[in-house]
PyMOL CGO cylinders between C-alpha atoms (Angstrom):
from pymol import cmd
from pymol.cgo import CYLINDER

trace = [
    CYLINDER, 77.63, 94.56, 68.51, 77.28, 95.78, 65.27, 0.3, 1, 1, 1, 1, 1, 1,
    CYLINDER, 77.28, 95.78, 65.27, 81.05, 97.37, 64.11, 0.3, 1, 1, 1, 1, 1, 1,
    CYLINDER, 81.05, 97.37, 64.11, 81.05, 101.62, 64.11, 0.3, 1, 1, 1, 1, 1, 1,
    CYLINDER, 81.05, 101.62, 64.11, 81.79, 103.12, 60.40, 0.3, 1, 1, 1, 1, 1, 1,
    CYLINDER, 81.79, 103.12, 60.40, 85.08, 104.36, 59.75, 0.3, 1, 1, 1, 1, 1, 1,
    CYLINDER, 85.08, 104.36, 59.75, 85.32, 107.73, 58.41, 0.3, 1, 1, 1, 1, 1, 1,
    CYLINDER, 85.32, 107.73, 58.41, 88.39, 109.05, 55.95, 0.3, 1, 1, 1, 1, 1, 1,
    CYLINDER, 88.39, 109.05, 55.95, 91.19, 111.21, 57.77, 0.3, 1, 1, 1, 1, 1, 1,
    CYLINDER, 91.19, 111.21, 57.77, 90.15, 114.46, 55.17, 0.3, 1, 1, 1, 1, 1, 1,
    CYLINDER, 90.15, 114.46, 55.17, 86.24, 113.45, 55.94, 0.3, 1, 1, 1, 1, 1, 1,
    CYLINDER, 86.24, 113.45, 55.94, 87.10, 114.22, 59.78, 0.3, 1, 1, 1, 1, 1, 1,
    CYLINDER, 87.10, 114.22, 59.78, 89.53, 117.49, 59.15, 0.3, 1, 1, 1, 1, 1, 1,
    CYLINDER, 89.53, 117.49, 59.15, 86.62, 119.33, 57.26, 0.3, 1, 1, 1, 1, 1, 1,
    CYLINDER, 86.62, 119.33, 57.26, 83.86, 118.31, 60.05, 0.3, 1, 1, 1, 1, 1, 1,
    CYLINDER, 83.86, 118.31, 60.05, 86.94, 119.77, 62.79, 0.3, 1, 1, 1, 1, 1, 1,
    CYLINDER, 86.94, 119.77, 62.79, 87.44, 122.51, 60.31, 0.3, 1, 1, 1, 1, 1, 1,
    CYLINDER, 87.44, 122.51, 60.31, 83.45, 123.57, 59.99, 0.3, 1, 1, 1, 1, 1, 1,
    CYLINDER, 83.45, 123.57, 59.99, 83.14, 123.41, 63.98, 0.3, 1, 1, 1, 1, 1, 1,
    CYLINDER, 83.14, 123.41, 63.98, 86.18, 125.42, 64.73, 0.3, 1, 1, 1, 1, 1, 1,
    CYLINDER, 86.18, 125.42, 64.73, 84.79, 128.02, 61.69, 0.3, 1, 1, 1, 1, 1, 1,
    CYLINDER, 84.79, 128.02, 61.69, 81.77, 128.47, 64.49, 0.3, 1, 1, 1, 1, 1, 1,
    CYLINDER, 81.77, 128.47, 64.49, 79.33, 125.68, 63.73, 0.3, 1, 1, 1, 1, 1, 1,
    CYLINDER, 79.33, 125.68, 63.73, 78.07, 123.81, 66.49, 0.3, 1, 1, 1, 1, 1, 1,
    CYLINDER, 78.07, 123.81, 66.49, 78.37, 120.36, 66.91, 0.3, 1, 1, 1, 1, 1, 1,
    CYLINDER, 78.37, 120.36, 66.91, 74.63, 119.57, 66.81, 0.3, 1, 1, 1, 1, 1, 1,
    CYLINDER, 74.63, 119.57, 66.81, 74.10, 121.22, 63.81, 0.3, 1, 1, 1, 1, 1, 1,
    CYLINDER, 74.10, 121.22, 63.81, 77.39, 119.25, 62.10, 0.3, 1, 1, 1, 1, 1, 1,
    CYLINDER, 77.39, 119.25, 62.10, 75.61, 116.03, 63.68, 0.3, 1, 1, 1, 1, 1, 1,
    CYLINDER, 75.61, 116.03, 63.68, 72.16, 116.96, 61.86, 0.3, 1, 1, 1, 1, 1, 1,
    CYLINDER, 72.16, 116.96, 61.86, 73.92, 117.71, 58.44, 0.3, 1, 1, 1, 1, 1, 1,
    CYLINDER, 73.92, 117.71, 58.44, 76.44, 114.81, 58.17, 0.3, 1, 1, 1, 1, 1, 1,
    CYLINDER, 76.44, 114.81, 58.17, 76.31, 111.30, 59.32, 0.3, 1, 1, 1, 1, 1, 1,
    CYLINDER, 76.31, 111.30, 59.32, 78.24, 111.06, 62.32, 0.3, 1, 1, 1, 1, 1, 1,
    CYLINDER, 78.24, 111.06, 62.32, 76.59, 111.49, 65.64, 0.3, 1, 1, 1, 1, 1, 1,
    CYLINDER, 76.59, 111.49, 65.64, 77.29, 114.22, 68.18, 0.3, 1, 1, 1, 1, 1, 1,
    CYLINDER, 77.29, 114.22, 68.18, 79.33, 112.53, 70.44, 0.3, 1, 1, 1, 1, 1, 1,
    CYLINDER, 79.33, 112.53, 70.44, 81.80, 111.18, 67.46, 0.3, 1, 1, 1, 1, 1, 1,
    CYLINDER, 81.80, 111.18, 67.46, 82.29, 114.99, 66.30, 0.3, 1, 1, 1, 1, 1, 1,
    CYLINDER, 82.29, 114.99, 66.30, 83.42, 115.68, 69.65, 0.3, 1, 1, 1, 1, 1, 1,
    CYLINDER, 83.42, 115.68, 69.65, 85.43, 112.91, 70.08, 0.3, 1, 1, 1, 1, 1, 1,
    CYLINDER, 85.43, 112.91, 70.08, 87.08, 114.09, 67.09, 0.3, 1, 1, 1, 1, 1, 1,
    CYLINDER, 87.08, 114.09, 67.09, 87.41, 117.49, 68.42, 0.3, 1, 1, 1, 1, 1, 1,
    CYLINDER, 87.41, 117.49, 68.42, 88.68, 116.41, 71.81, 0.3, 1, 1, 1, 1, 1, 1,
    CYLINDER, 88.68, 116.41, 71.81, 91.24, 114.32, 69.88, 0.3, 1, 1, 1, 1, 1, 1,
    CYLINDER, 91.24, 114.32, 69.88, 92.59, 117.05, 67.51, 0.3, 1, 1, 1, 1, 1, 1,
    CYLINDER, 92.59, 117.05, 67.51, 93.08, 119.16, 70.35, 0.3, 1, 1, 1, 1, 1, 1,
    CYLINDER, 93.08, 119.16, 70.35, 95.13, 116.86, 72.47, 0.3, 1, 1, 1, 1, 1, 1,
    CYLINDER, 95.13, 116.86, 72.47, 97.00, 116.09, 69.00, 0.3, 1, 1, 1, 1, 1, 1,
    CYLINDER, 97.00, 116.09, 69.00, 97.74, 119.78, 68.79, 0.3, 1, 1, 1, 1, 1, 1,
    CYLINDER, 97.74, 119.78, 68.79, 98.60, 120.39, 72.21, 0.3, 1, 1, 1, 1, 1, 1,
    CYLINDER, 98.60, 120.39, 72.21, 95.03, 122.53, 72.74, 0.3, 1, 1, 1, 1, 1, 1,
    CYLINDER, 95.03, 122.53, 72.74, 94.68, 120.24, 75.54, 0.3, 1, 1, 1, 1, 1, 1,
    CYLINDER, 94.68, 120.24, 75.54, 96.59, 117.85, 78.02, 0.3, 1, 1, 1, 1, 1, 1,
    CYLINDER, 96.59, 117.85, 78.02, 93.94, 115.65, 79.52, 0.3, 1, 1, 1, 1, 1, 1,
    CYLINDER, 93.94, 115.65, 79.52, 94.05, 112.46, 76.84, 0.3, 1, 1, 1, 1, 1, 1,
    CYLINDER, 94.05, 112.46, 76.84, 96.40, 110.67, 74.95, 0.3, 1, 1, 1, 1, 1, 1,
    CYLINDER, 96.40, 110.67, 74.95, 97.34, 111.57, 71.67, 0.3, 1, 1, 1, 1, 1, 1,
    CYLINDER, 97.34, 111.57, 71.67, 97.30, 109.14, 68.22, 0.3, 1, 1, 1, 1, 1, 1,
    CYLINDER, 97.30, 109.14, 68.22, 100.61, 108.39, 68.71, 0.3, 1, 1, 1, 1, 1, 1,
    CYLINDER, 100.61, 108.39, 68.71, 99.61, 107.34, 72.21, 0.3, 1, 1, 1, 1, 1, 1,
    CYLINDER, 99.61, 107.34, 72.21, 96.26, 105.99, 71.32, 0.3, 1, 1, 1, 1, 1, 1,
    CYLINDER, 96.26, 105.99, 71.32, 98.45, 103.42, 68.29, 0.3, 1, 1, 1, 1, 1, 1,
    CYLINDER, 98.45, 103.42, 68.29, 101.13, 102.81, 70.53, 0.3, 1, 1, 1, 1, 1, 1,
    CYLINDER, 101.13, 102.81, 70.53, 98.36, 101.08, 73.07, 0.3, 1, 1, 1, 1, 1, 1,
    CYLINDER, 98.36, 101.08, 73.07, 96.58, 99.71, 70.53, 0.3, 1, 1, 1, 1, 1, 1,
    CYLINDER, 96.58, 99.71, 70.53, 99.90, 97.85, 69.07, 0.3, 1, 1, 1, 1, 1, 1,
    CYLINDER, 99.90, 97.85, 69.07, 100.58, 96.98, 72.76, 0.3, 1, 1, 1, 1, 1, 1,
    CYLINDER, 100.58, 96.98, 72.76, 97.89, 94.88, 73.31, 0.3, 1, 1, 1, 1, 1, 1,
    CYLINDER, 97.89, 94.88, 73.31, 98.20, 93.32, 69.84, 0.3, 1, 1, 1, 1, 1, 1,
    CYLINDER, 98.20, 93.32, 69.84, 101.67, 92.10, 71.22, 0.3, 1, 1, 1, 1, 1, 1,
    CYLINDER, 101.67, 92.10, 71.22, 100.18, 91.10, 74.39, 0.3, 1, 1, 1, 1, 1, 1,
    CYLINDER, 100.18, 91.10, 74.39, 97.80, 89.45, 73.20, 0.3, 1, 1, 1, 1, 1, 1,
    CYLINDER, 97.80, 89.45, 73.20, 100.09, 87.24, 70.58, 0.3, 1, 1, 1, 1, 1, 1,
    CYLINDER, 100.09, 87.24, 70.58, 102.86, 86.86, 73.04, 0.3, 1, 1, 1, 1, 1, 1,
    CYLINDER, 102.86, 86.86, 73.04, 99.72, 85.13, 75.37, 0.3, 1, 1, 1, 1, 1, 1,
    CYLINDER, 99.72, 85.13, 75.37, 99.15, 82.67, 72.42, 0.3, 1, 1, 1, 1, 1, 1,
    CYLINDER, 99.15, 82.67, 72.42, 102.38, 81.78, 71.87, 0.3, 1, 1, 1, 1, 1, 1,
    CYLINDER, 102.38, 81.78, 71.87, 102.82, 81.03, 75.32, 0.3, 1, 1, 1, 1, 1, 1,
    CYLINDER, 102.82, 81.03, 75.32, 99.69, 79.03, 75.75, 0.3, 1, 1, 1, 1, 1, 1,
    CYLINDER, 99.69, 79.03, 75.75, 101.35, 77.06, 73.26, 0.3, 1, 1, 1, 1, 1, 1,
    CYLINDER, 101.35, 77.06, 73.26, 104.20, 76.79, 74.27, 0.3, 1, 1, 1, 1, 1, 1,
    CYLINDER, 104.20, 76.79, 74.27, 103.10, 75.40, 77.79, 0.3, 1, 1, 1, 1, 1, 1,
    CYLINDER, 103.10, 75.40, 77.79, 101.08, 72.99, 75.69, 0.3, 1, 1, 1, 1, 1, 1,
    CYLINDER, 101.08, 72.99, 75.69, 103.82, 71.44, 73.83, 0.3, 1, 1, 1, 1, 1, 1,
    CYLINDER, 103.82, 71.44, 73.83, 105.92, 71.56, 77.26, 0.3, 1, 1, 1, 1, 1, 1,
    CYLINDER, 105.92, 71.56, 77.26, 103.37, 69.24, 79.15, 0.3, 1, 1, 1, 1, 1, 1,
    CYLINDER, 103.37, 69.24, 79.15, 103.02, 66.93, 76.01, 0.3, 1, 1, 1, 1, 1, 1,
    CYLINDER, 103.02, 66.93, 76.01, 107.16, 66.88, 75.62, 0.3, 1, 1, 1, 1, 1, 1,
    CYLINDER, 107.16, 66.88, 75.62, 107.07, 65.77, 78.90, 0.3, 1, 1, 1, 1, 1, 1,
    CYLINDER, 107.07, 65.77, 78.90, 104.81, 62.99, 78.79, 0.3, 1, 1, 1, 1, 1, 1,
    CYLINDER, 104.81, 62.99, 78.79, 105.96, 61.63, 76.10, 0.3, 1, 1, 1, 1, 1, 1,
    CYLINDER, 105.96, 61.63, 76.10, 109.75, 62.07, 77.71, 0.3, 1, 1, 1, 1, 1, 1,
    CYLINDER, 109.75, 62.07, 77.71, 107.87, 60.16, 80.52, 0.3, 1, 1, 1, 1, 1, 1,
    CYLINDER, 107.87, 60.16, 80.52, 106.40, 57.62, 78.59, 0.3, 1, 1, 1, 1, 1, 1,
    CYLINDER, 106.40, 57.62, 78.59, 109.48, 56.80, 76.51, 0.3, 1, 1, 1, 1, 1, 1,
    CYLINDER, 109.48, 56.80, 76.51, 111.39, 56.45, 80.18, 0.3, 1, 1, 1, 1, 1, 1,
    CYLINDER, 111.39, 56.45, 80.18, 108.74, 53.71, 81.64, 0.3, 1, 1, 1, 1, 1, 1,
    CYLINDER, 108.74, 53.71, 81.64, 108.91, 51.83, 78.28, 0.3, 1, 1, 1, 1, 1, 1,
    CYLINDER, 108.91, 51.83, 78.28, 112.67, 51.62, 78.41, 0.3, 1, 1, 1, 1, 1, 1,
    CYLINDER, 112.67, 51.62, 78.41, 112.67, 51.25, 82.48, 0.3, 1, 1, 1, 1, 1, 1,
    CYLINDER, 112.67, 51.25, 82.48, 110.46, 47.91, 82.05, 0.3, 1, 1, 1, 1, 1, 1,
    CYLINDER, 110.46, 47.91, 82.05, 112.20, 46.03, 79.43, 0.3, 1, 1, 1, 1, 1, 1,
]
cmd.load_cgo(trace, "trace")
């Protein structure tokens, strides 16, 4: 899946600002790179971030999740290894008891 280009913070104002001076999203899309559906992805999100609407999560929001699942995400790693260096402490803690058992 080829990665999605990220556009500067000022780049995405002035597209919100032309659209909310009356142009129309297709005609934004035709002009500048991004396609339709980014611009009003952009719009929808400026709107929740200014309270203009209530049905999505704000950046805050959106970052908060996104930092979330970082943390998940780690915190399954380091658990992974930590069960992995559990079952090998034990073995060895086994095999150290049979070898001293036997003697």
């Amino acid at each position: 899946m080829a990665k999605r280009p990220t556009y500067p913070a000022e780049f995405r104002a002035k597209i919100i600002a032309l659209y909310r001076a009356g142009r129309s999203v297709k005609e934004l899309g035709q002009e500048f790179e991004p396609g339709e559906q980014t611009i009003r992805n952009w719009i929808k999100y400026d709107d929740v971030d200014g309270g203009r609407r209530t049905d999505g999560l704000t950046s805050a929001e959106r970052e908060e999740i996104s930092r979330l699942r970082r943390k998940v995400r780690q915190l399954g790693l380091e658990r992974e290894i930590l069960s992995k260096a559990t079952a090998w402490f034990a073995r060895e803690t086994d095999a150290t008891r049979s070898r001293s058992s036997s003697s």
